[in-house]
Biotite code that builds the C-alpha atoms (Angstrom):
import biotite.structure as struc

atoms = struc.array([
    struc.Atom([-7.303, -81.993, -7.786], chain_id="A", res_id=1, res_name="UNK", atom_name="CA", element="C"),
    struc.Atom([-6.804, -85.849, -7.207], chain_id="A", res_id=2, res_name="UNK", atom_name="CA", element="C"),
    struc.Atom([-3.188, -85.027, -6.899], chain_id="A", res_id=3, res_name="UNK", atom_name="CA", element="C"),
    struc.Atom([-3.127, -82.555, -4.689], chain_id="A", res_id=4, res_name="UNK", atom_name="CA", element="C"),
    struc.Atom([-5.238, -84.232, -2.724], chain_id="A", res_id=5, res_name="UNK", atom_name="CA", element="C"),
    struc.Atom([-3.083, -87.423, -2.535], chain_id="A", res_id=6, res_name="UNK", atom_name="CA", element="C"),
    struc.Atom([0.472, -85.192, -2.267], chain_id="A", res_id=7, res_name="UNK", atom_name="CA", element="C"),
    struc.Atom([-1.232, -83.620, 1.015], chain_id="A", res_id=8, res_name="UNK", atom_name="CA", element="C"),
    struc.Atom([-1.886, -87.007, 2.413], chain_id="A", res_id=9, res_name="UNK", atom_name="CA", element="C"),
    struc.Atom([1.382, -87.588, 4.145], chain_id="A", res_id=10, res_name="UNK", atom_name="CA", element="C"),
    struc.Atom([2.638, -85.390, 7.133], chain_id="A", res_id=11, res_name="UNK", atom_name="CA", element="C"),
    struc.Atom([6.045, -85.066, 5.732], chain_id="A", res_id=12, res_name="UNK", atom_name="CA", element="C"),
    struc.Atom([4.647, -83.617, 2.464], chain_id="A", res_id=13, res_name="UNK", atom_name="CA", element="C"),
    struc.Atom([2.067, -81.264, 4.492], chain_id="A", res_id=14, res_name="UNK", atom_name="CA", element="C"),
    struc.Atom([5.670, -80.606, 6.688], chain_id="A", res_id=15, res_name="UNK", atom_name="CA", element="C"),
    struc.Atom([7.607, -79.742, 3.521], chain_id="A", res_id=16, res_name="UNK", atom_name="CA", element="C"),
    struc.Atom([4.900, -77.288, 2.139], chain_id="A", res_id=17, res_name="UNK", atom_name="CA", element="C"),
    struc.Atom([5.385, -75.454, 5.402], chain_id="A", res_id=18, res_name="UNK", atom_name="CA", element="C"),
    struc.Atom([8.655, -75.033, 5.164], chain_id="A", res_id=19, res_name="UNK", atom_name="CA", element="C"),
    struc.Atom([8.584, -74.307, 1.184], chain_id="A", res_id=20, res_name="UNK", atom_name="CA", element="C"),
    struc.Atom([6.051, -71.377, 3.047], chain_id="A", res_id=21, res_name="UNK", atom_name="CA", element="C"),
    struc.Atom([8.479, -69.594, 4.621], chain_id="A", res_id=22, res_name="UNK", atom_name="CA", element="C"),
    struc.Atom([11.806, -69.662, 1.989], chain_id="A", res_id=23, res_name="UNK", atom_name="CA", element="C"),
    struc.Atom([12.978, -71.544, -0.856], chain_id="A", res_id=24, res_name="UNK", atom_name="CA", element="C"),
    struc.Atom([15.098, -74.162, -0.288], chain_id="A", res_id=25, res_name="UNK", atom_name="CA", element="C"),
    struc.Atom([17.792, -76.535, -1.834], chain_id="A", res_id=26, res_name="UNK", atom_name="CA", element="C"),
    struc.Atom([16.521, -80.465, -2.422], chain_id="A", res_id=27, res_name="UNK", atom_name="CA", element="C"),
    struc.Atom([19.121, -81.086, 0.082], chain_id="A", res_id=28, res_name="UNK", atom_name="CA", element="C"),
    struc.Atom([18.130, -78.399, 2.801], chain_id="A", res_id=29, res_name="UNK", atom_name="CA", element="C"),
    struc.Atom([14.605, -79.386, 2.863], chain_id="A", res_id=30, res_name="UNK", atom_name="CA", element="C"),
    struc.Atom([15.312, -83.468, 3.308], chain_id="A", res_id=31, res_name="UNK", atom_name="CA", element="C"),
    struc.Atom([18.340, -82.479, 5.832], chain_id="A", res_id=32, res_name="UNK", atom_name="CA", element="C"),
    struc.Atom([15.129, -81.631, 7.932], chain_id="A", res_id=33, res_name="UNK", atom_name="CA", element="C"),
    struc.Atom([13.813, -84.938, 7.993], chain_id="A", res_id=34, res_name="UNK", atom_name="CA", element="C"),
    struc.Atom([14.398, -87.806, 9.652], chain_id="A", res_id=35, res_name="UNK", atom_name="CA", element="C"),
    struc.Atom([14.103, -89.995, 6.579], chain_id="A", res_id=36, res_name="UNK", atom_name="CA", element="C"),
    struc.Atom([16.318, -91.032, 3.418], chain_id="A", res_id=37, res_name="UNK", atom_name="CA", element="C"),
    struc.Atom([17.468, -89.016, 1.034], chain_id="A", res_id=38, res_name="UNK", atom_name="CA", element="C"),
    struc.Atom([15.480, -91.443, -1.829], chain_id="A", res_id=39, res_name="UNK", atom_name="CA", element="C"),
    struc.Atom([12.490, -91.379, 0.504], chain_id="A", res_id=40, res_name="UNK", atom_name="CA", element="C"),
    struc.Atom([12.229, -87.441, 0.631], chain_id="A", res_id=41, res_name="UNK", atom_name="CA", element="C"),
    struc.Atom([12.839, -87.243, -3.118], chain_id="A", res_id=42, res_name="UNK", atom_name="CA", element="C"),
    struc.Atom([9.839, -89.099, -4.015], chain_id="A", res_id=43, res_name="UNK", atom_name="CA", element="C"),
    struc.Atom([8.027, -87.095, -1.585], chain_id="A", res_id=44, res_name="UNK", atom_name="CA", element="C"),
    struc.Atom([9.502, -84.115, -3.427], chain_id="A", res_id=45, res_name="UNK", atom_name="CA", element="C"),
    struc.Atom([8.150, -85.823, -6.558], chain_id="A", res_id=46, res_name="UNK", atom_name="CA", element="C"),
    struc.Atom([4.992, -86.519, -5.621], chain_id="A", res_id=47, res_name="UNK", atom_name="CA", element="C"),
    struc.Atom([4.396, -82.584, -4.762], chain_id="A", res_id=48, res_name="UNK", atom_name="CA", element="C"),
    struc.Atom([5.820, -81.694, -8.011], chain_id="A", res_id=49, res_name="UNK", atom_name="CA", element="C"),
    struc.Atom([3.296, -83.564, -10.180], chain_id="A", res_id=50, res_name="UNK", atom_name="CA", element="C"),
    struc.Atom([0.770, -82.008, -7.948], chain_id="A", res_id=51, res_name="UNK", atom_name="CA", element="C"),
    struc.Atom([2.137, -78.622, -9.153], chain_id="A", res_id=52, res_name="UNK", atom_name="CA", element="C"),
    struc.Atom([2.649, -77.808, -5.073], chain_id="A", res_id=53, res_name="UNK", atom_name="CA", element="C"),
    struc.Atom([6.223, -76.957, -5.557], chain_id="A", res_id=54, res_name="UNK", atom_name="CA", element="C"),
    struc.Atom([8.238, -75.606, -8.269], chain_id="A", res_id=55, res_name="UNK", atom_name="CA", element="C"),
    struc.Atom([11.735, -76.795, -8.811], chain_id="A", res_id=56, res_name="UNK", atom_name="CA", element="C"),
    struc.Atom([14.478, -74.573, -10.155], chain_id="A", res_id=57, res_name="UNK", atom_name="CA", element="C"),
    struc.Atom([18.067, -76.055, -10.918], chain_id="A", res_id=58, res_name="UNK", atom_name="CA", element="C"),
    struc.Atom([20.531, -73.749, -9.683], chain_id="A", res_id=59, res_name="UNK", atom_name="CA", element="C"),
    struc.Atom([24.019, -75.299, -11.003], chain_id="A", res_id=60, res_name="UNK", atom_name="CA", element="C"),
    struc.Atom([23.998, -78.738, -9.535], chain_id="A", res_id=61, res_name="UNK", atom_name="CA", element="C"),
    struc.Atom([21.150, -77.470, -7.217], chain_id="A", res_id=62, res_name="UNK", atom_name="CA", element="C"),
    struc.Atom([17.524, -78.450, -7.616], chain_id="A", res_id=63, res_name="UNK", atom_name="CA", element="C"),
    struc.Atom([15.662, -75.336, -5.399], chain_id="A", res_id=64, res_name="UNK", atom_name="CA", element="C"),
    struc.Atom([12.223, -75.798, -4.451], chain_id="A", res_id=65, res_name="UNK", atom_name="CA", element="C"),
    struc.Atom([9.612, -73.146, -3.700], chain_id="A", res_id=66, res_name="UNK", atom_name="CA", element="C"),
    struc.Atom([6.249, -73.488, -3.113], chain_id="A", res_id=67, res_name="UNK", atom_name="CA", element="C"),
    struc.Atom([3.311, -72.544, -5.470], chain_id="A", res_id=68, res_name="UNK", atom_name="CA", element="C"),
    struc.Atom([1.675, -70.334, -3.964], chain_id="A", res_id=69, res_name="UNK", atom_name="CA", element="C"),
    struc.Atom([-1.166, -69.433, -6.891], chain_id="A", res_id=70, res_name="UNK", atom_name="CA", element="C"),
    struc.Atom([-2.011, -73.156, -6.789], chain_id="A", res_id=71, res_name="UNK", atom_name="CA", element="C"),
    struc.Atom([-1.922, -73.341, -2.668], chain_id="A", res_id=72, res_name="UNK", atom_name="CA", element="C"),
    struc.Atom([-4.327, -70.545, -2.797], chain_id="A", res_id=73, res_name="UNK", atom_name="CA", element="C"),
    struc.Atom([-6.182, -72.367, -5.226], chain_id="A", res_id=74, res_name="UNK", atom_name="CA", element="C"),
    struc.Atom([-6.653, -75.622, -3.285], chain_id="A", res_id=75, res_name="UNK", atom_name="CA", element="C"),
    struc.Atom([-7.969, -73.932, -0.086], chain_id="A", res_id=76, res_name="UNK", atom_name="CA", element="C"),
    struc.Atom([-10.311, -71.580, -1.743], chain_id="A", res_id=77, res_name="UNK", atom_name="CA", element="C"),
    struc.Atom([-11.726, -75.055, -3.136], chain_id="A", res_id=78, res_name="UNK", atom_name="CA", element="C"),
    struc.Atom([-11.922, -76.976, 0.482], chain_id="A", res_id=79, res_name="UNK", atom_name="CA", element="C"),
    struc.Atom([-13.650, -73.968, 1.885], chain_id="A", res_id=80, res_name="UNK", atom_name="CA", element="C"),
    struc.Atom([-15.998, -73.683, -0.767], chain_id="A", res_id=81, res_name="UNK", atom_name="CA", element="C"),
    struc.Atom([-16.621, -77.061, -0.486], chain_id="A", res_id=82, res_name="UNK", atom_name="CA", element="C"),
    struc.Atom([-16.639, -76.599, 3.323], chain_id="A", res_id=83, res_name="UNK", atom_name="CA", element="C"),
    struc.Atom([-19.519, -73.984, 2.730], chain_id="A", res_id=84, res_name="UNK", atom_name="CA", element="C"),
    struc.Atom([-21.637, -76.273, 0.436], chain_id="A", res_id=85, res_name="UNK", atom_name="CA", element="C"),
    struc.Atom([-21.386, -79.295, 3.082], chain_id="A", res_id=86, res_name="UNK", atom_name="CA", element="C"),
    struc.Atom([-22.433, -76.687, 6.001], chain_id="A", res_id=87, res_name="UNK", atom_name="CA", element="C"),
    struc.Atom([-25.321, -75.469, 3.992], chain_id="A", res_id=88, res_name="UNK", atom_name="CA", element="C"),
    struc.Atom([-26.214, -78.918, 2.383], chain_id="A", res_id=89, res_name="UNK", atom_name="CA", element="C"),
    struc.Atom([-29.834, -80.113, 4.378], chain_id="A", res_id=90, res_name="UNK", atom_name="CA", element="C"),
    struc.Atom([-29.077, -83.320, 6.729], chain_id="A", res_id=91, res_name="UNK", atom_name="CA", element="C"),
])
């Protein structure tokens, strides 16, 4: 969960998972939408990979990312259980 945690950090990451929410998109369609290099918004890429955000599926010479949505579902089910526990938790 440290990973996730970490990947979800950075705006651009939080950015890309938005737009990995709406369609799949090609390595280079998602960084086109950034104002950032091309190595920069690969490691971010990276980063939400080894987090097991995104899923990456070469297409030909195409890497397409998706998101993961099991996982996504996963991760907020956690924060608002833990959400619950820190609302209930005596002061």
């Amino acid at each position: 969960m440290e990973s996730v945690f970490h990947a979800l950090a950075h705006p651009a990451r939080r950015q890309a998972l938005r737009y990995l929410a709406r369609e799949s998109l090609t390595a280079g369609d998602l960084a086109a939408r950034f104002d950032a290099a091309a190595p920069t918004m690969s490691r971010h890429f990276s980063i939400l990979k080894e987090a097991d955000l995104i899923r990456e599926e070469r297409r030909g010479t195409s890497r397409v990312y998706s998101l993961n949505a099991s996982l996504a579902e996963e991760v907020l089910a956690s924060v608002m259980t833990l959400l619950a526990i820190e609302k209930d938790a005596p002061e």
